[in-house]
Structure formats: C-alpha cells, structure tokens
C-alpha positions in Angstrom: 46.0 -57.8 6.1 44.8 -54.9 4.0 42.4 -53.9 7.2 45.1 -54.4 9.6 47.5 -52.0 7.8 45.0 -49.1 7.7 44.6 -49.5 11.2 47.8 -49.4 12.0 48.0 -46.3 9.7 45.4 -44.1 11.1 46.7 -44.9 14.6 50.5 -43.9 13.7 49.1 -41.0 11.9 48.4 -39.3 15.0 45.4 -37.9 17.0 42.1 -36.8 15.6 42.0 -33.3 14.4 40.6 -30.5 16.4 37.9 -29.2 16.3 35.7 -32.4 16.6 37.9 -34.7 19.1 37.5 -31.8 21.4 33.5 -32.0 21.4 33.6 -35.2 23.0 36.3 -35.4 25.6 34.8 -33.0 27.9 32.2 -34.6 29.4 29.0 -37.0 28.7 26.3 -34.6 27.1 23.6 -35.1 24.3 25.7 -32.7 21.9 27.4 -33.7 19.3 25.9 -37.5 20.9 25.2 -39.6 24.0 27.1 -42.4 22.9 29.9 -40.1 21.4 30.4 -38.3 24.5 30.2 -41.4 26.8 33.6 -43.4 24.6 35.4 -40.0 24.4 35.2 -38.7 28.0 36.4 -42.9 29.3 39.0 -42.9 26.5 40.3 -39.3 26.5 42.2 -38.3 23.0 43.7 -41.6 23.3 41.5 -43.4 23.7 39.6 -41.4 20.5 43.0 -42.5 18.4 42.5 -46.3 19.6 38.6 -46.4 18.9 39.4 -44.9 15.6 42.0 -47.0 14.6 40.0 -50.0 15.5 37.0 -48.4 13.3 39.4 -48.1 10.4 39.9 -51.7 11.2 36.0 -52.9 11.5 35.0 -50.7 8.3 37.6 -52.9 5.8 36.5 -55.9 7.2 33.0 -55.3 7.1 33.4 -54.4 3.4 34.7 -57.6 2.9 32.2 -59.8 4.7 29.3 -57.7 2.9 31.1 -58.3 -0.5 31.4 -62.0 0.7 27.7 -62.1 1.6 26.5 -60.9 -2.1 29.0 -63.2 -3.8 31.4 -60.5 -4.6 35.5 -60.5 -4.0 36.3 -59.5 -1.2 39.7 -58.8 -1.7 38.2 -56.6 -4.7 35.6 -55.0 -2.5 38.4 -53.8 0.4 40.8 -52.3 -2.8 37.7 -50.3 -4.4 37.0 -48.9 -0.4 40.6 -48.1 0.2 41.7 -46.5 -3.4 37.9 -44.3 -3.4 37.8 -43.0 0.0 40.3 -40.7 1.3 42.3 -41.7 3.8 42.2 -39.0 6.2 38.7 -39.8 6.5 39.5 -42.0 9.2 41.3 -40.0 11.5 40.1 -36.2 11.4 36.9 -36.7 12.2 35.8 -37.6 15.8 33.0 -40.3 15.6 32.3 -40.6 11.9 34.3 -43.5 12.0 32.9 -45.4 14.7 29.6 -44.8 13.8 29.9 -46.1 10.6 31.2 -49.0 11.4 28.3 -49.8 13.4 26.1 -48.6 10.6 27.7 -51.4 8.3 27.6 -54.1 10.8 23.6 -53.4 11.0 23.6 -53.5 7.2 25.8 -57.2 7.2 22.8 -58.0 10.0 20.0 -56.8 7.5 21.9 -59.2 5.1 21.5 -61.8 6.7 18.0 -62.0 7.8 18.6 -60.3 11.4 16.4 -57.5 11.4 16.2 -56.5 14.8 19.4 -57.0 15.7 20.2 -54.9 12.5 18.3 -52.2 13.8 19.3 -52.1 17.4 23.0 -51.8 16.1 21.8 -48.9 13.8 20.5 -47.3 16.9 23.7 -47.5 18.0 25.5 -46.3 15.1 23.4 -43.0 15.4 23.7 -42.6 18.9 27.4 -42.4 18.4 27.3 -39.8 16.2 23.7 -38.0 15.7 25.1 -36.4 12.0 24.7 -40.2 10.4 20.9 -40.2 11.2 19.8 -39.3 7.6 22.1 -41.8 6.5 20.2 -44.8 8.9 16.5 -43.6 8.0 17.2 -43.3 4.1 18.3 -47.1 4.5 15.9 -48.5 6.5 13.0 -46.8 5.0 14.7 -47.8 1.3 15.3 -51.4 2.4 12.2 -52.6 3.6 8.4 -50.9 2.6 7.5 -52.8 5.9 5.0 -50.8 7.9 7.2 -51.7 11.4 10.8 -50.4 9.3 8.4 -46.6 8.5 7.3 -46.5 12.2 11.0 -46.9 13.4 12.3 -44.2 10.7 10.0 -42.2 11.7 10.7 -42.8 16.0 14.5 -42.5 15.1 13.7 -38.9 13.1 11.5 -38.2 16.3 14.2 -39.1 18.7 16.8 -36.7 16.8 14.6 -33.7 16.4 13.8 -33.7 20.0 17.5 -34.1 20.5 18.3 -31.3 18.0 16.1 -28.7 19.4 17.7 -29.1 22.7 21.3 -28.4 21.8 23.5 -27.0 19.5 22.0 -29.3 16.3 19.3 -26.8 16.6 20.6 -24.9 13.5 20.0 -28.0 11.3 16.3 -26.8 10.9 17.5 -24.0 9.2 18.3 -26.2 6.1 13.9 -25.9 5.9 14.4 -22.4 4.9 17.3 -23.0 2.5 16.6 -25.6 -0.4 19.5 -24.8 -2.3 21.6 -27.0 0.3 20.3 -29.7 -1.0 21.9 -29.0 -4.1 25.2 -28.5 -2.3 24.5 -31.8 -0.7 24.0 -33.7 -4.2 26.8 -31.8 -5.3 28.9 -33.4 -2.2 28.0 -36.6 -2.6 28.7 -36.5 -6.5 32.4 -35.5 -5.4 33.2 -38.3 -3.3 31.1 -41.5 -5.2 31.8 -39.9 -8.6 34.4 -43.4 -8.9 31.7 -45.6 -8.6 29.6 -44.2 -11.2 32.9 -44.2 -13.6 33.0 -47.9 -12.7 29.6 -48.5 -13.9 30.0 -49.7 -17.4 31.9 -52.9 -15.6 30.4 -53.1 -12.8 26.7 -53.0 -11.4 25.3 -52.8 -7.3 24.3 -56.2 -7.0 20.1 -56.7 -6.5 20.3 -57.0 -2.9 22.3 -54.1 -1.7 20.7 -51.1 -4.2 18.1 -50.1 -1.5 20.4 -50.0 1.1 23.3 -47.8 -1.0 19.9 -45.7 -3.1 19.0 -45.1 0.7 21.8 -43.7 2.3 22.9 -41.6 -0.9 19.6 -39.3 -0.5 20.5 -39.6 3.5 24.0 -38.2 2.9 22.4 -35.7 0.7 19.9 -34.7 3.7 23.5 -34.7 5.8 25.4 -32.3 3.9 23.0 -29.8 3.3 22.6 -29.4 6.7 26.1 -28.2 7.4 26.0 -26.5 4.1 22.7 -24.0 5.5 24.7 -22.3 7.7 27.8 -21.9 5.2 29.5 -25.0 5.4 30.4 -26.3 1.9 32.2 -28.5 0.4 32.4 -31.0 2.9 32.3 -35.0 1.6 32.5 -36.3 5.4 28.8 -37.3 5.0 29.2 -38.7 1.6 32.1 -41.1 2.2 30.1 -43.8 4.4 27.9 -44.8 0.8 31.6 -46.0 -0.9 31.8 -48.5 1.6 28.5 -50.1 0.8 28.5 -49.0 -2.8 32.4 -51.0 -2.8 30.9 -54.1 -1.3 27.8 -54.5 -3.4 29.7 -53.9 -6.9 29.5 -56.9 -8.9 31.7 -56.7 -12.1 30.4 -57.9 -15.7 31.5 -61.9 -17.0 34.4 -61.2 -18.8 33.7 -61.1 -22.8 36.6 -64.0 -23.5 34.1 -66.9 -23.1 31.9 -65.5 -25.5 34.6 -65.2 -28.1 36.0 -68.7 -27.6 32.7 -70.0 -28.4 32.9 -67.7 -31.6 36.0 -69.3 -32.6 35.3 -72.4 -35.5 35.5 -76.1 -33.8 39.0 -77.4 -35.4 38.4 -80.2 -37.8 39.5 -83.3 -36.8 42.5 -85.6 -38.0 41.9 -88.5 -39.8 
C-alpha cells in the first residue's frame, strides 16, 4: 500500500519541474543521457510523469524487498524511506528517479548472488541518468575487492569521461581544480542522511549492506561537488538515493525488556 500511495502521489502532484524534464523530451542525444533521452522523447512530459510515478512505486518496494533480504522489517524499512526523504524528490527531478530505481534493483541482485545481472542493471541505471555514475562505481568498487568489479569501475568511469568530454558534462572536470566542492559535497550528503546517523544509537547497517551504503555515500559526495564547482550548492538530489539503502539495511538493537525479565528474582513456589 504504502508504495502504491506515493505513486499515486507524485503522479497527481503534477509534471516534473522545468528545467530538467525539458533536457530530455527534445530528442535522443548523449546529454544529460542515452537512455534518459530515449524514455523522454517516446513518452513526452507525460510519459516523464508516468515513468516517475512508477519509479516512486519500484524505489518503496525495492526498500522493502532489500530490508526483507537482510532480515529487516520491511514495513519499518519503507516508513524510515518515506519520513527521511523528501517527497518532492520524486517528481522535480527528470531521471533521478528512474535511475535509482534501477540502481536498487542491481543492489537487491548483488544480494542475492547475481552479480552480472547486478551489474548489467547498474549499467542501466547510469545510462538513464549519467549524474548517478559516482554513486554505481563507489558501490561496486566498495562491495567487492574482486579484480573483475575494479576493471568494470574503472570501464564505467572510462565510458562516462569519454561521454562527458563530448557534451555539456564537460564542466564536471572542473571540480579537479576546485577541492573545496568536495567539502560542499560532504556537507550535502550530511544534510539529507543526517536522520540516519541520529538513529544510530538504535539502530546499526546490517554486515551485508555497509559496503554497498559506505560506497555510494563517498559517490554522492563525488556527485555533488560536481555541480557545486561551477556554483551550484546546496543541492541534496545526489544524496537522497543512499537513504534508501541506508533505510533498508538498518537493523534496530534487541529490545532491553528480555534482559530485565531475566533480572527479575524467580518467585518462590507454593507449598
């Protein structure tokens, strides 16, 4: 239900906010992504509002079936996601939504053993929308120290450099000549997670699932100082896709009642 009801909320809500719908309705190009462009040019803004909605819709349930695959609640998991991350995450951005969906349906896939189907999806994820590539390479190279996982970082950093250098992403390299963006970046990603950490005297990211959140945090950092080079602060878009992983994996502590029933003196029997 609780996935359902977003969906239907980000669809009634209206359209996706200019300026970003607007970069991919006008026609199939590499900028802002292949994929991106491909869905937004078939679906027009309608179709943008649809795909989003049904994002909205895949993220929640993801959550759960991640939460549900570490042995979490998932009812608890899909409560944390929806009261941390704000809500018009979902519809004024363009592709962020889609992308991240697919982004958490390669990390259910990791989960569960499927790594190259994990990674093809991830591909995919990207390819919808090029500005969650730190995001995939800070999880996959965090995730696994395999020698095959470095070499496919390290293609997928390849692929979107090239891609950068030949379009508007160009101005991402300046973030090489300003390192205090990073600091922006942190900053950013302390502003939308800061929930999680006030949980963490409850609650701890369960064994299987640190990599993948320790990952994409120092991705989304890499993300937002990007936009943040060229004067763009202030802007969590980047940050939000770690609370849905970070919401998933959170196991909370045994509650301290068994301990202080077993404190309590055995009552003496009746004769």
């Amino acid at each position: 239900m609780l996935p359902a009801a977003l969906s239907v909320a980000v669809y009634v809500s209206g359209l996706p906010l200019e300026p970003d719908a607007s970069y991919y309705v006008g026609g199939i190009a590499l900028f802002p992504s292949p994929l991106g462009t491909v869905l937004g040019t078939v679906g027009g803004y309608t179709g943008l509002a649809i795909l989003n909605a049904a994002s909205a819709f895949a993220i929640i349930l993801l959550v759960a079936l991640v939460a549900l695959e570490l042995g979490n609640k998932p009812l608890v998991a899909q409560g944390l996601a929806l009261l941390i991350a704000p809500a018009v995450w979902f519809r004024d951005w363009g592709m962020d939504a889609p992308s991240v969906a697919l982004l958490l349906a390669a990390a259910l896939l990791q989960l569960h053993g499927r790594s190259h189907w994990a990674v093809t999806v991830a591909v995919a994820g990207v390819a919808t929308h090029l500005a969650t590539l730190p995001l995939a390479v800070g999880a996959l190279v965090a995730h696994t120290t395999r020698s095959r996982a470095v070499w496919i970082a390290l293609a997928l950093t390849a692929a979107g450099s090239g891609i950068a250098l030949l379009t508007d992403y160009r101005v991402a390299f300046h973030v090489l000549l300003e390192p205090h963006a990073f600091v922006e970046g942190g900053r950013e990603l302390l502003l939308a997670c800061w929930p999680v950490l006030l949980l963490s005297p409850i609650a701890t990211l369960q064994p299987r699932v640190r990599r993948l959140v320790y990952g994409s945090a120092l991705g989304a950092i890499v993300a937002g100082a990007i936009p943040a080079s060229v004067g763009q602060v202030g802007v969590t878009r980047y940050a939000v896709p770690c609370l849905f992983i970070a919401a998933a994996g959170l196991g909370f502590r045994q509650s301290l009642r068994p301990a202080r029933t077993a404190l309590r003196p055995d009552p003496q029997p009746t004769s």
